[in-house]
C-alpha positions in Angstrom: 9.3 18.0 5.7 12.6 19.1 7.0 15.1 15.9 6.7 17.1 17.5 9.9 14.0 17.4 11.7 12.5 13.9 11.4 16.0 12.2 11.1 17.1 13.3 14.5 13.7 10.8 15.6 15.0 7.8 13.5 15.9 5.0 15.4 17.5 1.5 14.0 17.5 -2.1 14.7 19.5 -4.4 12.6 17.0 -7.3 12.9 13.7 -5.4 12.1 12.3 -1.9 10.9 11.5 0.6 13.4 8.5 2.8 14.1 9.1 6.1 16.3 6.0 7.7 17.5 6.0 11.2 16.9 2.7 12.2 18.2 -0.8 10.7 19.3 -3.9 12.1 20.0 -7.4 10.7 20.5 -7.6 10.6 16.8 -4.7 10.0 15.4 -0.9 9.3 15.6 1.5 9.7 13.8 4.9 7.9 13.2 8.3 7.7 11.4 9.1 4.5 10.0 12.8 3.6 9.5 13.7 0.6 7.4 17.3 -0.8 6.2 17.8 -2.6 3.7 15.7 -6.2 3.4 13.8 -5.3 6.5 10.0 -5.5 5.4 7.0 -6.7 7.4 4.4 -9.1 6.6 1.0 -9.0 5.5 -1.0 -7.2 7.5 -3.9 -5.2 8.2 -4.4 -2.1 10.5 -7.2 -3.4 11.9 -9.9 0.1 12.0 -7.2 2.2 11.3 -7.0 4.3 8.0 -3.2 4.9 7.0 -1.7 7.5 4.6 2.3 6.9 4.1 4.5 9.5 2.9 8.0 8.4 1.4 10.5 10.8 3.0 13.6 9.0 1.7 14.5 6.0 -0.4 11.9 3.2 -1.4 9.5 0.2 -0.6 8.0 -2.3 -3.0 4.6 -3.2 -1.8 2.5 -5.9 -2.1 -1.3 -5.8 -2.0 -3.8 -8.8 -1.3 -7.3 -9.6 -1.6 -9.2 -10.0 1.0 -8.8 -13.6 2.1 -12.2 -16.0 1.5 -12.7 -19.2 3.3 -12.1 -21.2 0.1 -8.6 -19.4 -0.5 -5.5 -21.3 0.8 -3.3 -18.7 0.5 -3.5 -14.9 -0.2 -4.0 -13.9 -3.6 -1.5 -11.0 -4.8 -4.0 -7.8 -6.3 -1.1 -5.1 -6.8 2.6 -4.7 -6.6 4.5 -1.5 -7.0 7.2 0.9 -5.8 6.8 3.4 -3.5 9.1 6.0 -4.2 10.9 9.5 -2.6 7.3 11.9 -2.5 5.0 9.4 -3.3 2.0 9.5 -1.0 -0.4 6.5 -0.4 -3.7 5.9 1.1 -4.2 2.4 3.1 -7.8 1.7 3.8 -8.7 0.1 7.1 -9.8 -3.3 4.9 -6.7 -3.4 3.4 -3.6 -6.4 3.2 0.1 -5.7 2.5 3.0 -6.0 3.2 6.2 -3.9 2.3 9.8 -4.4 1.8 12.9 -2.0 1.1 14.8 -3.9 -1.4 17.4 -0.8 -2.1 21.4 -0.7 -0.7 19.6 2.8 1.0 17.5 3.3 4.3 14.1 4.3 3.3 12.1 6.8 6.3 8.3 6.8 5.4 5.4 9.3 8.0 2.7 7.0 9.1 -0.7 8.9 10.3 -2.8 6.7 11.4 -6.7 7.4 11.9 -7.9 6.7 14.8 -4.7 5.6 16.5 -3.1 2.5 15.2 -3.4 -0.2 18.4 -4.7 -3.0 16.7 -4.6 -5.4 13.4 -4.2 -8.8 12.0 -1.2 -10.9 10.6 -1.8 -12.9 7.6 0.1 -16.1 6.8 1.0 -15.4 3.3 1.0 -19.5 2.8 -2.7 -20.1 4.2 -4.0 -17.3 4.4 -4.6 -17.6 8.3 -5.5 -14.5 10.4 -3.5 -13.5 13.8 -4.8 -10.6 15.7 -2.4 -8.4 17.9 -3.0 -5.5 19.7 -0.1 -3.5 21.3 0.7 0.0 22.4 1.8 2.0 19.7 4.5 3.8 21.7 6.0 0.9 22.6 9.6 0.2 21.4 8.3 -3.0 19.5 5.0 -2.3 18.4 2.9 -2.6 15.1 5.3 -4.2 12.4 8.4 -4.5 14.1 9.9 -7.0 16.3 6.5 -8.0 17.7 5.1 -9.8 14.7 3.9 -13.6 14.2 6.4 -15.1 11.2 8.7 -12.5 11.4 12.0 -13.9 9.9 14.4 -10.5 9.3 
């Protein structure tokens, strides 16, 4: 990926990461994520969507849950890690996390989505309670950014 390309999309809000849809077709889109430093999002889902997330730039710790039980009163960490410059991921359509970009640099990441990602659940970390959202992924505020239930910056 050509960094003059993709940075010329990236777009920045100082109380929340951004998402920039680049493209979206019937079955898929695709979108550059910009996050500054402490911005993260919550857990979450992508409700049907599957998700592989390229680093472009910089890095995000991640945190990975099981999937919440009725019994469980709050989510149950299954995997942290870094994801770092290159690294690619896969994000199955089951899956919880949430991210965060502890570094003093911005971090870009490519998002493609499959099918388009217009849907997904919240998850209060504490009880392990379920929100749905759905929104329009071109809009300025969708997915993970400024739209989302217990966002606190």
């Amino acid at each position: 990926f050509n960094p003059k390309e993709w940075q010329s999309h990236a777009k920045w809000d100082s109380e929340h990461f951004t998402r920039v849809l680049l493209h979206e077709s019937p079955h898929f889109s695709l979108m550059l994520n910009c996050w500054d430093k402490n911005q993260f999002s919550p857990a979450h889902d992508h409700g049907t969507s599957k998700n592989w997330m390229k680093i472009l730039q910089g890095s995000l710790e991640e945190l990975q849950f099981e999937a919440p039980m009725p019994s469980m009163t709050q989510l149950q960490v299954a995997r942290a890690g870094t994801m770092s410059e290159d690294s690619v991921t896969f994000i199955g359509p089951n899956a919880i996390h949430s991210c965060v970009n502890l570094s003093d640099e911005p971090c870009f990441a490519i998002h493609l989505y499959s099918p388009p990602y217009s849907r997904a659940n919240f998850y209060d970390q504490e009880s392990s309670a379920r929100i749905p959202i759905e929104f329009e992924p071109s809009s300025p505020a969708a997915a993970d950014g400024a739209t989302n239930p217990g966002h606190e910056g």
